[in-house]
Every structure is written in C-alpha cells, then in structure tokens.
C-alpha positions as CSV (number, residue, x, y, z in Angstrom):
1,X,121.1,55.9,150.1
2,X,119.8,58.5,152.7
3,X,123.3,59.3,153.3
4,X,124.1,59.8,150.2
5,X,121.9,61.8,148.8
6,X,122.1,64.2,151.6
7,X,126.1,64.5,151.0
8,X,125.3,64.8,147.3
9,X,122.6,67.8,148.1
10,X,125.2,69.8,150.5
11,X,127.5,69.5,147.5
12,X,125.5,71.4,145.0
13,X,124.6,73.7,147.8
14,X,128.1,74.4,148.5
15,X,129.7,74.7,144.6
16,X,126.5,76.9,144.2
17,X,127.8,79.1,146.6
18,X,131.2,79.1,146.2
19,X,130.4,80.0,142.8
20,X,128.4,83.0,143.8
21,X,131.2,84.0,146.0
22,X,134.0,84.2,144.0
23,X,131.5,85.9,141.1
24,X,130.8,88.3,143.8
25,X,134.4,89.4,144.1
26,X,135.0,89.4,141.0
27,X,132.3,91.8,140.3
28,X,133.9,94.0,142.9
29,X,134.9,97.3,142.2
30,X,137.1,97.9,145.5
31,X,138.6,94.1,144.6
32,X,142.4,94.5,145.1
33,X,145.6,92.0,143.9
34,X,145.1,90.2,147.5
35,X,141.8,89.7,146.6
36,X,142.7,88.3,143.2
37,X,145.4,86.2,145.3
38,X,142.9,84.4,146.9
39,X,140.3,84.0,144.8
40,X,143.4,81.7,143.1
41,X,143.8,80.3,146.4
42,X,140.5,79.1,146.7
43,X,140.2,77.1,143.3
44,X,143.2,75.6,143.7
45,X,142.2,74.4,147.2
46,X,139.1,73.2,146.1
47,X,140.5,71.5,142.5
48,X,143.2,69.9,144.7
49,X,140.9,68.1,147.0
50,X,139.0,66.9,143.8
51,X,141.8,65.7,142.2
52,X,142.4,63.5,145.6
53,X,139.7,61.7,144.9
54,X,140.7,60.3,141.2
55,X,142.3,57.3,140.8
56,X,145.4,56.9,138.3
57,X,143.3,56.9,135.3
58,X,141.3,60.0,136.2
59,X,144.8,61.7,137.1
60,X,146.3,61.3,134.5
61,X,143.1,62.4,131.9
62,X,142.9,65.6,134.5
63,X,147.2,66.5,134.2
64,X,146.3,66.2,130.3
65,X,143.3,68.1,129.9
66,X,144.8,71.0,132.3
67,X,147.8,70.9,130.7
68,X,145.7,72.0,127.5
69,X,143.8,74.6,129.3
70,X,146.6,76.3,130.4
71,X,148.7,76.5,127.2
72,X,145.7,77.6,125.5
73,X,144.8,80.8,128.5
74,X,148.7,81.6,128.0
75,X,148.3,81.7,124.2
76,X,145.1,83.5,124.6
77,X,146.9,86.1,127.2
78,X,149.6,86.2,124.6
79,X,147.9,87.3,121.7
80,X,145.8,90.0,123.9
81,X,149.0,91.4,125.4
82,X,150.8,91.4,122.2
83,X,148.0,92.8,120.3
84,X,147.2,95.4,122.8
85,X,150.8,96.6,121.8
86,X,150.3,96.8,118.0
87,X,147.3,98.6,118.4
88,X,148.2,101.7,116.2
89,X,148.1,105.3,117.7
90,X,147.4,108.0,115.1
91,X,150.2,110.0,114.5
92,X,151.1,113.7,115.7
93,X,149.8,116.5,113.2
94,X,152.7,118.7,113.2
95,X,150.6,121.3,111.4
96,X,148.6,124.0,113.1
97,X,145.1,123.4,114.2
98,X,143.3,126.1,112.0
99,X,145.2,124.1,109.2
100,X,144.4,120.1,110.0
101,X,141.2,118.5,108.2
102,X,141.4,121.2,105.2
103,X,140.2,123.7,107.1
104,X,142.4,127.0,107.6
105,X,142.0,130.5,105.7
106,X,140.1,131.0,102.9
107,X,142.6,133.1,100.5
C-alpha cells in the first residue's frame, strides 16, 4: 500500500507540472508554430500511454467520447473561422471628408 500511494503521489506531482508547463508556453509571447508542434506532441504522448492502460471496454468509451470532442472543436473552429469572414466592414465613403456625418459648409 506504501507503494502505491507513493506512485499515486508522483503522479499528481507530475500532471501538476506538466500542466503548468504546457500553460507556461502557452502563455508565451515569443511561443512559435514549433512550439505549438510540441506542445501537441506532448499530449498526445502522454494521452497515448493512458490509453495503454485501458482495457477493451475503456477503449472503446475513450475512441467514442474523443471522437465527440473532436467533431465538436472542428465545428467550433468552423463557425469561428466562417464567422470571422462574415464579419461586416463598413463601406467606403466616396464623399469628401468635410462632407461625411452632415457636416460640410454652411450655405
């Protein structure tokens, strides 16, 4: 039971800091694409070794509920993106400046 509870103490310590890590680049300003690279690269490491450990059952719950997740980020990065191009621009006043908003000469 020792054992055990040492192994499970070393494994909040570690998802703790990995979790601290990978916020800390994300929070950082100088982060580039190759740092965005393997931050991916990390979590999937670290989900695949998890997902070693389930059994059948557990496998296939986990290649259901990721399924989900993923369908419902691309939907998500959909709508973004495709609202992002809707957003309406204001169109080009073709008249002078001293004549937009009402104001020009007083005649």
């Amino acid at each position: 039971m020792r054992e055990l509870t040492k192994s499970l103490l070393t494994f909040s310590l570690t998802m703790s800091l990995f979790g601290v890590k990978q916020l800390g680049n994300l929070l950082n300003p100088a982060r580039s694409q190759a740092t965005g690279l393997q931050m991916k690269e990390a979590f999937d490491s670290l989900s695949n070794v998890a997902q070693q450990q389930f059994g059948e059952t557990f496998q296939e719950t986990f290649q259901a509920g990721d399924e989900i997740q993923r369908r419902m980020i691309d939907a998500m990065y959909g709508f973004l993106e495709s609202d992002r191009d809707r957003t309406p621009r204001p169109p080009a006043n073709p008249l002078p400046l001293s004549q937009q908003n009402g104001w020009g000469p007083v005649v």
